[in-house]
Every structure is written in structure tokens, then in C-alpha cells.
C-alpha positions as a printed Julia matrix, in Angstrom:
263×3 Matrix{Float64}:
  96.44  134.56   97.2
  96.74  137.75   99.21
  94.01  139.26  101.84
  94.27  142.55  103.37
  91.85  144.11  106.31
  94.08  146.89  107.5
  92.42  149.26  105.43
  90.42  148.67  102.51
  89.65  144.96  102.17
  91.76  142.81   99.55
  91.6   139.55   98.04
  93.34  139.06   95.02
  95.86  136.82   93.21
  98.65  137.65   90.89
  97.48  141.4    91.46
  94.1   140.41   90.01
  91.47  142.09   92.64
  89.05  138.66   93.26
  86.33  140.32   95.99
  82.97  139.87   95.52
  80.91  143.04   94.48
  78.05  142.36   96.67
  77.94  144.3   100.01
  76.71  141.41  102.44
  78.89  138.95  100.05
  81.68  141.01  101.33
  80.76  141.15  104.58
  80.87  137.99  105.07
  83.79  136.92  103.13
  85.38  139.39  105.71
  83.97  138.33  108.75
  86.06  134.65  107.35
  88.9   136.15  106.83
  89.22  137.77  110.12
  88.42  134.07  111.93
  90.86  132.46  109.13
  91.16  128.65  110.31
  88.59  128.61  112.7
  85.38  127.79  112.17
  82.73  130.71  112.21
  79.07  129.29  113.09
  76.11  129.84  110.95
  74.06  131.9   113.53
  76.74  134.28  113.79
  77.25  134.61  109.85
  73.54  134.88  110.16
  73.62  137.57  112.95
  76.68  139.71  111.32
  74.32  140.08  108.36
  71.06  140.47  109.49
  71.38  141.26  113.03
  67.69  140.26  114.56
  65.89  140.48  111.42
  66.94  137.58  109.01
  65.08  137.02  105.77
  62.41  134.13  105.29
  64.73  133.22  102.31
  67.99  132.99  104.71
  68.93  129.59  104.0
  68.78  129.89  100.33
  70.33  133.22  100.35
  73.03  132.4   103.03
  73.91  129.55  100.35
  74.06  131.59   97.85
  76.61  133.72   99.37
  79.16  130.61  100.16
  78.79  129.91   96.52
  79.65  133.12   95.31
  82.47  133.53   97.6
  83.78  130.19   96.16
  83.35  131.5    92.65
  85.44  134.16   93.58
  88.22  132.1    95.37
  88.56  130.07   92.77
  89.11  132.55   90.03
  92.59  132.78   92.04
  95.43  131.64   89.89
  96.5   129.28   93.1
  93.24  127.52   92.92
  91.71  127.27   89.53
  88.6   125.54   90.18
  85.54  125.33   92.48
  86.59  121.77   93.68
  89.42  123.2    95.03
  87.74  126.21   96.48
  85.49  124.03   98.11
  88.94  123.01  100.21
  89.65  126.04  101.4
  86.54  127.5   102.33
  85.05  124.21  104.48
  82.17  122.97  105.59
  81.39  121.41  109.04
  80.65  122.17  112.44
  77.37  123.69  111.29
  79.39  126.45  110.3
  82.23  127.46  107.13
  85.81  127.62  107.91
  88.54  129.87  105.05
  91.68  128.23  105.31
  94.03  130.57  104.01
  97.94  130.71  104.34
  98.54  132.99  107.65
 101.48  134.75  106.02
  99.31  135.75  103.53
  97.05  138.19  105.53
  98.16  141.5   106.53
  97.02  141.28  110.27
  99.85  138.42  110.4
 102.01  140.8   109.78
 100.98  143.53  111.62
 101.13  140.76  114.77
 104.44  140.21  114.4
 105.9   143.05  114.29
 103.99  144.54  117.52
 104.95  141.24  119.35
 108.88  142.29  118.51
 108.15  145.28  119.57
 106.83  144.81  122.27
 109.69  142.49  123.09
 112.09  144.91  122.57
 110.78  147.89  124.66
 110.84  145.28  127.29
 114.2   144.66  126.96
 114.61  149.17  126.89
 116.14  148.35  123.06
 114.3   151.28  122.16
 115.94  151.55  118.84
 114.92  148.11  117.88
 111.56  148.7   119.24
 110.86  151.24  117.46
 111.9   150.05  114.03
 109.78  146.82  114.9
 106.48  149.09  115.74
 107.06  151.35  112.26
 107.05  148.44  110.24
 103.94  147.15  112.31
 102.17  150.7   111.72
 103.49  150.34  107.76
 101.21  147.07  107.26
  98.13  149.75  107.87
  96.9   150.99  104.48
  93.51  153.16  106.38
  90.98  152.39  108.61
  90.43  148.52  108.87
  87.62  147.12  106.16
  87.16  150.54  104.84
  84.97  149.68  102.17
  82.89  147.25  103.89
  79.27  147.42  105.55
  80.08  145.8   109.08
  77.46  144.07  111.59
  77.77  143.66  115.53
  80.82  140.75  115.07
  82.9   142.63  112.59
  82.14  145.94  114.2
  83.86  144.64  117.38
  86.74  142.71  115.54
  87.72  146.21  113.84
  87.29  148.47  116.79
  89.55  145.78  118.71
  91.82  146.47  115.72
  92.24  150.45  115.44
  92.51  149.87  119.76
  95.48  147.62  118.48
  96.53  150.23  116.42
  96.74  153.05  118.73
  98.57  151.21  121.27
 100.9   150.67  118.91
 101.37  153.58  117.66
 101.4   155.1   121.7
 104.26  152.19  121.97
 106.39  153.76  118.96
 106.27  157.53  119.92
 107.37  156.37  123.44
 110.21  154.55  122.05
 111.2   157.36  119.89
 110.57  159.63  122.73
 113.55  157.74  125.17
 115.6   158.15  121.58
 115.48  162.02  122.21
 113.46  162.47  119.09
 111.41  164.65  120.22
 111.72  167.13  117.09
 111.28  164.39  114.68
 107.73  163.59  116.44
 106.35  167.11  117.36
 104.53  166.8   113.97
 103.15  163.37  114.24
 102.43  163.77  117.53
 100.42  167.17  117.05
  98.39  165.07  113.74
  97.41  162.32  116.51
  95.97  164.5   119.55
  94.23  166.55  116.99
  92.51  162.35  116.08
  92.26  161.72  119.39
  91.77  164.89  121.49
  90.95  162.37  124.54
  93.73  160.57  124.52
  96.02  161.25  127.27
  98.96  159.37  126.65
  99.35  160.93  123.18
  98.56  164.59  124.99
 101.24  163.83  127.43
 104.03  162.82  124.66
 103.18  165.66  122.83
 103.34  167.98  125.85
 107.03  166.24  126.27
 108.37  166.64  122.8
 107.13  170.32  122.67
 108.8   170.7   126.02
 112.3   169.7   125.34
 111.76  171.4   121.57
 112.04  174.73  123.72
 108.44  175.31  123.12
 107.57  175.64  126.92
 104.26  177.72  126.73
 102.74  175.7   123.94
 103.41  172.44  126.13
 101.85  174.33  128.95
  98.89  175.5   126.99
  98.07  172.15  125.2
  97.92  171.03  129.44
  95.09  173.82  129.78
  93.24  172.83  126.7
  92.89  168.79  127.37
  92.03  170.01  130.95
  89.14  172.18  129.28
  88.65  169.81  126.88
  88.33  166.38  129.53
  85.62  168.71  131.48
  83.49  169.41  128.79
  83.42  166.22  127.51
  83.17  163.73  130.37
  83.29  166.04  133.52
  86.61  164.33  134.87
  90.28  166.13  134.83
  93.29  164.91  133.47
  94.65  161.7   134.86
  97.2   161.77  137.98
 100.64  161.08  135.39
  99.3   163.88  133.32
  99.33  166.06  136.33
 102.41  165.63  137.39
 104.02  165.79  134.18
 102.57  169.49  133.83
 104.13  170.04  137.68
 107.34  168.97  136.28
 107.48  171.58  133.36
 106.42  173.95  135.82
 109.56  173.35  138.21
 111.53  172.39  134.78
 112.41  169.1   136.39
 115.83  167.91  135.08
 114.0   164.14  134.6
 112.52  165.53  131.93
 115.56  165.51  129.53
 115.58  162.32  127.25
 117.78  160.26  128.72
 116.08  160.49  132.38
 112.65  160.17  131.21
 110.0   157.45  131.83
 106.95  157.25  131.28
């Protein structure tokens, strides 16, 4: 069986798609896969669905959800029967534990390949580093559960991811960026501050590729935008390593080139 949350959410076997169709079904089948092999209480199932206002019928209906769920798991090809599906989602603990496989989740993945990349651009293997954090950013298929209604535990699970996500992706351009390719990236790079016009650290890459790209007074100008931009928005200027990159393009600093550069 195979389970995706980096993007829209998946659970299917033998390419047969095996989600439930109800919303708060789906919901909380995610909020189980994203605490695979732990147990998740009842109160917080209870609070990820309904927040502060539970129905009277919430026991009934909460237990109608876990059997659904199970109906669904075991309409996998791996399982084959509720007795088994009863297995591998659990009861106990006054709560329901999914034990799934972890190489069968995405997020595994995704996991492992940041960790060796983040390995790597310790070790300034910048090549390997980079390779590692592509294939991390490859597991994403869109933003994480997509297609699914989220409550105050699976809202902050899937910010936590897309924060994941952008540092990883921050970690890859900078890689690339010691690799001197800083033409390959000017696109990218131009798609992400455009997503994130607040985000300094992809301002300031894209700032450096356009700079050794020749393209000076767009580099320049991009610094006089997310200084107009920061001030609108929160009142503060751009950050101290910001600064001083612009004060290096203006003096065209020779630790600028790829090879010399750090971040």
C-alpha cells in the first residue's frame, strides 16, 4: 500500500486509489498517516475535527469514521479483509494507531534525502548535496494534503511541512549557487521570490545569480524593491547579510565570484 501527503493525499494499492470520499473521513485518515506508528489520542482526533464544537453524536460518529477508514484499508490488495485492517489501524491507549510500512509514505522519502543533503553541504560536497536536495524536492507532487479540509493539528503538521520545504529548497539553490550555476537558477530563483516576496534568503540568491549573470542593475533594483517591499509590509529593512551583499555589488567585490562565495 502506498500513502502520499506531499501534495494531494494518496492511499492506494496496486494503483487502485483506496481514500475515503468523506471530507472529515479524510481528515482524519490523514491526520494517522502523518503520526504513522504512534498513537494519536481520541481528544485530538476529536479536536482536529471539530475544534471546540463536537457533535452530541461524537462517539457514534467518531466510530463510524474508524470503521470506514478500515473498509477502505482493507480493500488494499495487501490486506484483503477487515480482520486484518483491524491490525494495522490499532486500538489502545484511548486512542488509534496506522501502522503502515515507513518506506511506503512519501514524507520518508522526502526525509531522507534532506538528511543526505544536509550531510553533504556539511561536508562542502556541493555537487552531492545538491543532487540529494533535488531528489528530496522531486518527492513533492503540490502543496501538502491539497485536497483535504485541515483542523488546528494538521494545519500545523503541514505548515511545519512547506517550512521543511522551503529550507530545502533555500539549501539546493545555495548548493547550486557555490557550483557557479548561477544561469541555470536565475529562472527558478526569479519563480520563488515572486512566492515568497519576504523571503530574504531567496532575494539574496537571486540578487547573486543575476549579479554574476552580468545583470548588475536588475540585481541592484530587486535590492530596492524588497527594501520597499519589507517597509510596507512589516516596517523593518532588509536584514544585516542582505545589506552587505548589496554593498558588495556596489564595490563589485571580487568574493562575489562563485568560487569565493559564502553565504
Amino acid at each position: 500500500m502506498e500513502f502520499g501527503v506531499l501534495g494531494s493525499f494518496v492511499m492506494r494499492s496496486a494503483s487502485v486509489d483506496l481514500l475515503p470520499t468523506a471530507p472529515k473521513q479524510r481528515q482524519l485518515l490523514a491526520l494517522l498517516v502523518l503520526n504513522a506508528n504512534r498513537f494519536v489520542s481520541i481528544d485530538t482526533c476529536v479536536e482536529e475535527l471539530w475544534q471546540d464544537d463536537p457533535p452530541r453524536t461524537v462517539v457514534p460518529t467518531f466510530q463510524t469514521y474508524i470503521l470506514q477508514i478500515r473498509k477502505c484499508i482493507a480493500a488494499g490488495k495487501e490486506v484483503g479483509s477487515l480482520a486484518r485492517a483491524h491490525k494495522l489501524l490499532t486500538t489502545g491507549r484511548r486512542g488509534y494507531q496506522l501502522v503502515i510500512a515507513p518506506e511506503s509514505l512519501d514524507l520518508t522519502h522526502y526525509r531522507h534525502w534532506v538528511k543526505l543533503g544536509r550531510e553533504a553541504m556539511r561536508r562542502q560536497d556541493y555537487a552531492a548535496s545538491s543532487q540529494a536536495y533535488r531528489k528530496a524536492l522531486g518527492t513533492w507532487r503540490g502543496s501538502a494534503l491539497s485536497d483535504v479540509q485541515v483542523g488546528p493539528h494538521l494545519r500545523a503538521m503541514v505548515d511545519s511541512l512547506e517550512e521543511s520545504r522551503i529550507t530545502a529548497t533555500e539549501q539546493c539553490f545555495e548548493a547550486e549557487l557555490r557550483l557557479g550555476l548561477h544561469h541555470e537558477l536565475v529562472s527558478e530563483l526569479c519563480a520563488a521570490t515572486a512566492q515568497y516576496p519576504l523571503n530574504e534568503r531567496f532575494q539574496a540568491q537571486y540578487m547573486l545569480a543575476l549579479y554574476r549573470a552580468g545583470r548588475q542593475v536588475e540585481a541592484l533594483n530587486l535590492f530596492h524593491r524588497l527594501r520597499k517591499t519589507l517597509a510596507e509590509e512589516l516596517g523593518i529593512g532588509p536584514s544585516l547579510p542582505v545589506r552587505r551583499l548589496h554593498d558588495a555589488m556596489l564595490s563589485a567585490d571580487g568574493n562575489l565570484l562563485p568560487e569565493r562565495w559564502a553565504s
